[in-house]
C-alpha positions as CSV (number, residue, x, y, z in Angstrom):
1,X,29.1,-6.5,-35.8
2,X,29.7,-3.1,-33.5
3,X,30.6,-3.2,-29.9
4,X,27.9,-2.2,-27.9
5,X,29.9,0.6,-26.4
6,X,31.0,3.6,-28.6
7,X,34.0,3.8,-25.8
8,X,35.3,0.7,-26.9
9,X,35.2,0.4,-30.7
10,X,39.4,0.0,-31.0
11,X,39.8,-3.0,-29.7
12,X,43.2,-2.5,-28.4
13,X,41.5,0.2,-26.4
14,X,38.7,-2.9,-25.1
15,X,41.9,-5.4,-24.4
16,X,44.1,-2.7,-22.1
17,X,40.2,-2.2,-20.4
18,X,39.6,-5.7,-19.7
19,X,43.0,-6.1,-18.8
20,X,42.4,-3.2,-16.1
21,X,39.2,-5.0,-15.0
22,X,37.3,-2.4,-16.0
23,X,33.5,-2.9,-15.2
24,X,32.3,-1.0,-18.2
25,X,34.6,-3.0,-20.7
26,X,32.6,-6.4,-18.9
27,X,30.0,-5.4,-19.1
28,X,30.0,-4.0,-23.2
29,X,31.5,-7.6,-23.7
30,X,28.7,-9.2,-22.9
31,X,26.5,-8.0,-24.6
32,X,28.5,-8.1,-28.1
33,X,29.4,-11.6,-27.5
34,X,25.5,-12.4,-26.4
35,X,25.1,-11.1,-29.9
36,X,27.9,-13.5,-31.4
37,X,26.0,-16.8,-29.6
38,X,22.8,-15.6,-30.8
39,X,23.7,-15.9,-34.5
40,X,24.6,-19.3,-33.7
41,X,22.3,-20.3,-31.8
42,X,19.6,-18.7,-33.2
43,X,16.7,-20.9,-34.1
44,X,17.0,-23.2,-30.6
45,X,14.3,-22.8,-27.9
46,X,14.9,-19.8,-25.7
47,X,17.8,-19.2,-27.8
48,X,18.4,-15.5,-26.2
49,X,18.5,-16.9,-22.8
50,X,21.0,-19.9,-24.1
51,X,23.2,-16.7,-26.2
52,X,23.2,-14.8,-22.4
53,X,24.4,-18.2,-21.0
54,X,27.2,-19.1,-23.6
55,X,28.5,-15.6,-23.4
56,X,28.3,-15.7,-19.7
57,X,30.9,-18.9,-20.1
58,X,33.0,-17.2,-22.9
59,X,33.4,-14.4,-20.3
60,X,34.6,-16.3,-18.0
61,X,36.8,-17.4,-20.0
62,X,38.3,-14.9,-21.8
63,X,38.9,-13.0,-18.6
64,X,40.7,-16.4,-17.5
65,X,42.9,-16.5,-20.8
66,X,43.3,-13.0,-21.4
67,X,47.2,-13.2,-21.8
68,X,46.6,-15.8,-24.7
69,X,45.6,-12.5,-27.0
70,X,49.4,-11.8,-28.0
71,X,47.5,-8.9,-30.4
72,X,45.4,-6.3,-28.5
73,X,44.6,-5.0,-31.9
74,X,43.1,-8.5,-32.9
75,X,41.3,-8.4,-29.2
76,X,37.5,-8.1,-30.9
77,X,38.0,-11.0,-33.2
78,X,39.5,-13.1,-30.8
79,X,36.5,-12.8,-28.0
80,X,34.2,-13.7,-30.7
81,X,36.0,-16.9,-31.8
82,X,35.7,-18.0,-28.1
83,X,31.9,-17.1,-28.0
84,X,31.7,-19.0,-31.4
85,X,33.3,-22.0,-30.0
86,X,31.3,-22.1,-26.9
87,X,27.8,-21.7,-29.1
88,X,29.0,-24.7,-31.2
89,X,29.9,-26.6,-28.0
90,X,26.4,-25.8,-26.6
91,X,24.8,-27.1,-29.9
92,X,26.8,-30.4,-29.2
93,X,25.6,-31.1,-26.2
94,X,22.5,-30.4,-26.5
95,X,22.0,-32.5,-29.4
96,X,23.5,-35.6,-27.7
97,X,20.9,-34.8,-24.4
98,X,18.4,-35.0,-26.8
99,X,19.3,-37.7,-28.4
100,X,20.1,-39.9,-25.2
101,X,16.6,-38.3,-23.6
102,X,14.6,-39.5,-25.9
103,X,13.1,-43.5,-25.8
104,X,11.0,-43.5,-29.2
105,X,13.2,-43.7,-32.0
106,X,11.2,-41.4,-34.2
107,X,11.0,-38.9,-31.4
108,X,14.6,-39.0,-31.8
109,X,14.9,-38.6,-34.6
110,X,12.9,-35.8,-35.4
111,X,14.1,-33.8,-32.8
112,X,17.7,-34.3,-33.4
113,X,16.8,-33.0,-36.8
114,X,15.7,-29.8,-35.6
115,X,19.7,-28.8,-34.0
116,X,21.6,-30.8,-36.4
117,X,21.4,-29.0,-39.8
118,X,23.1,-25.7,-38.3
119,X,25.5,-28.2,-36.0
120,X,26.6,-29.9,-39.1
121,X,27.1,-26.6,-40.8
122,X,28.9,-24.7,-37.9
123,X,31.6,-27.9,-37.6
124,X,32.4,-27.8,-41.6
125,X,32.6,-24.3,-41.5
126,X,35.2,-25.0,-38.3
127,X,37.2,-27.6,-39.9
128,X,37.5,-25.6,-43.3
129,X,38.9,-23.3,-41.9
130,X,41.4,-25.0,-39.7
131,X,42.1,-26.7,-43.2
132,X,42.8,-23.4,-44.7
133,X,45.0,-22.4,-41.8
134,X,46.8,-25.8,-42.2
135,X,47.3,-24.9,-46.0
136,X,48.6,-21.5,-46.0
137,X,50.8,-22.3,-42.9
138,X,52.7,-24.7,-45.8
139,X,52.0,-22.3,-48.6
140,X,55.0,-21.5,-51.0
141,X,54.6,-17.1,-49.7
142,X,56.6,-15.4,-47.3
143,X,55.9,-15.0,-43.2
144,X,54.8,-11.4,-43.7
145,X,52.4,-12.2,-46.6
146,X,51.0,-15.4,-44.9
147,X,50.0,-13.6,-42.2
148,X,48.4,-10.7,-44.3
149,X,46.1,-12.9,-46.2
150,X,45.2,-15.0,-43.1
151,X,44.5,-11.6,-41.0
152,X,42.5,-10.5,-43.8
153,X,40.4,-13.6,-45.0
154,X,39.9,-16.1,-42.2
155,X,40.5,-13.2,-39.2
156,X,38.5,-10.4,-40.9
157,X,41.3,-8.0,-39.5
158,X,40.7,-4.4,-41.6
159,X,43.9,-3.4,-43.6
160,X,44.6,-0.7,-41.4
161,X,45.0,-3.1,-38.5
162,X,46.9,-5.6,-40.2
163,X,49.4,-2.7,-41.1
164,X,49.8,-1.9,-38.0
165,X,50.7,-5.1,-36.4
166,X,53.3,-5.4,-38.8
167,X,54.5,-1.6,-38.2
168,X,54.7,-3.0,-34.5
169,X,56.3,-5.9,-35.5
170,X,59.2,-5.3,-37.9
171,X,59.9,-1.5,-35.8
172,X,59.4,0.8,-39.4
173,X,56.1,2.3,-40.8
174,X,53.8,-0.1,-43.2
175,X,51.1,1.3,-44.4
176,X,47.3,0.1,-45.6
177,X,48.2,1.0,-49.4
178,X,51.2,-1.6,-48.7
179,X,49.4,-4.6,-46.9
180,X,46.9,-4.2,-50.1
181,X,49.7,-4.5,-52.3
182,X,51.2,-7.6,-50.8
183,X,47.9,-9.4,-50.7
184,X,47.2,-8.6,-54.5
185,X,50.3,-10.1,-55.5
186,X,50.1,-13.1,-52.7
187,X,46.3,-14.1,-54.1
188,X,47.5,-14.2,-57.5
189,X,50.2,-16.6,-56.7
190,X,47.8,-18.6,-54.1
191,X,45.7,-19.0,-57.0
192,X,48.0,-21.0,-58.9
193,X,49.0,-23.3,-55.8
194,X,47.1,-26.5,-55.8
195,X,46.9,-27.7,-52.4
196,X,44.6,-24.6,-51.8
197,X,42.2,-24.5,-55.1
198,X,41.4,-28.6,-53.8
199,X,40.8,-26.9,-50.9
200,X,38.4,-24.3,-52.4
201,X,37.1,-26.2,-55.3
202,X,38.6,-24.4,-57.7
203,X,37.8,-26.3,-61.2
């Protein structure tokens, strides 16, 4: 998914915007995280004016807990994490209003029904991942290759960016061609690690 802007498709450009309180970079966020809460919450009732509203909140919030994104770089996936999270919130409450509206038990029923199939889905997608994080944060790889594979498969961080947070982090060049390396040889070795095939199903 594109920022709406073409002034703010580097996202460390976006971050030092926002950080500057820059109307324009407010105002592109919006929209691209409306777009974020709409593919969650996507078949509700008015679900564009209940996107507007959950990105209106993740606004808020992201411009309260700006400082907490330690990786300008990783500033676009980060904003869309929170608008993510506040979607699934919505979800949640929503369903429980219903739910506690509602006197006929079949009423209740069926219109739970409606909300909880993507709920259900969106909250084991959550806790996957969170039991992915848990695994490779005990996996038997180094620091820098841990955070290669989790910047690439569970932050969807490009290779170019991933090699340059780690440029900025150890102080000498690494390039793409390099990060590709490391994660060739790190999946080949996760692959043989059984905590994470239980994980993944891996027969």
């Amino acid at each position: 998914m594109n920022p709406p802007s073409a002034a703010f498709t580097d996202s460390a450009t976006w971050y030092n915007a926002c950080q500057h309180a820059e109307p324009d970079a407010y105002s592109a966020l919006f929209v691209y995280l409306s777009r974020v809460a709409l593919q969650v919450v996507y078949d509700q009732p008015e679900a564009e004016a209940m996107a507007q509203d959950c990105a209106q909140t993740a606004l808020i919030r992201i411009h309260q807990r700006l400082g907490e994104c330690r990786e300008p770089a990783a500033f676009r996936v980060w904003a869309r994490q929170i608008a993510s999270h506040v979607a699934i919130d919505t979800l949640r409450r929503r369903a429980r209003l219903t739910f506690a509206a509602e006197d006929d038990l079949d009423v209740v029923l069926s219109g739970a029904a409606l909300a909880q199939p993507l709920l259900e889905e969106q909250t084991a997608v959550a806790a996957h991942l969170q039991d992915l994080y848990a695994a490779l944060q005990r996996a038997p790889i180094s620091d820098r290759s841990r955070r290669v594979v989790i910047g690439r498969y569970l932050q969807e961080l490009p290779d170019d960016v991933l090699a340059a947070l780690e440029s900025k982090r150890v102080g000498t060049a690494v390039l793409p061609n390099h990060i590709q390396v490391t994660r060739a040889k790190n999946i080949a070795k996760l692959r043989q690690w059984p905590p994470l095939l239980a994980l993944l199903e891996v027969p």
